[in-house]
C-alpha positions in Angstrom: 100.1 38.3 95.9 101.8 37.0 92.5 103.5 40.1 91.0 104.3 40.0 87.0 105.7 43.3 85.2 104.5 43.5 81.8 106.6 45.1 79.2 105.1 47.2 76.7 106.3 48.7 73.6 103.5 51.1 72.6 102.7 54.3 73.8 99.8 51.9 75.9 97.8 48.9 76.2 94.4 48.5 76.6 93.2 46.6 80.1 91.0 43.8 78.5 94.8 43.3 75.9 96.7 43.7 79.2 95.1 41.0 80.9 95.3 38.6 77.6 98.8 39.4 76.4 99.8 38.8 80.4 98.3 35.2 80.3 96.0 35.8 83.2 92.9 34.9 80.7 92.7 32.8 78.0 90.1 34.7 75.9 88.9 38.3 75.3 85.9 36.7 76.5 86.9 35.3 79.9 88.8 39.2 80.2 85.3 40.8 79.3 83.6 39.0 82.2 86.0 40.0 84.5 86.1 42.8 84.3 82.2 43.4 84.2 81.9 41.5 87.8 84.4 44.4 88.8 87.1 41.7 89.6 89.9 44.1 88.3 91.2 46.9 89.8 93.5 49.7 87.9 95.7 51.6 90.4 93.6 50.7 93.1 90.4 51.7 92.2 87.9 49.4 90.2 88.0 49.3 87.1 84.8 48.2 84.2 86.0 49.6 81.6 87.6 47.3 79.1 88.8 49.4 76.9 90.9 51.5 79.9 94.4 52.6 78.6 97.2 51.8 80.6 100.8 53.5 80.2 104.1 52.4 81.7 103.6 53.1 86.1 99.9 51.5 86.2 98.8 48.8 88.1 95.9 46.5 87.6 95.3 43.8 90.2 92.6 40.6 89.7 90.9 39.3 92.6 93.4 40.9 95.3 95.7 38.0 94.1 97.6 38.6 90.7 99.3 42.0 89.9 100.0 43.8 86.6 102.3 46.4 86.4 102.5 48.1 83.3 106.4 49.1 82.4 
């Protein structure tokens, strides 16, 4: 599984902004889809809510493969 820690600098970051500003889309469109399918996961649990706040500790993970963590 490829790990990447994403900094933030805000209090947090909305998933579908998460997944764009990380580079794992390329559009707010490919991040919608995504996450609609239920491809995501946010600390384990899915997740189909794009507009899910994340703070500095959470986790999201794409297709069991790529992981987000939120610092």
């Amino acid at each position: 599984m490829d790990t990447h820690q994403i900094k933030i600098t805000t209090e947090f970051i909305k998933l579908q902004d998460l997944l764009k500003f990380s580079g794992a889309v390329e559009t707010g469109g490919d991040a919608k889809r995504i996450i609609q399918e239920s491809r995501v996961e946010v600390n384990g649990e899915p997740c189909t809510m794009r507009g899910k706040k994340l703070r500095p500790g959470d986790r999201a993970t794409i297709d069991g493969e790529t992981e987000l963590i939120v610092v």
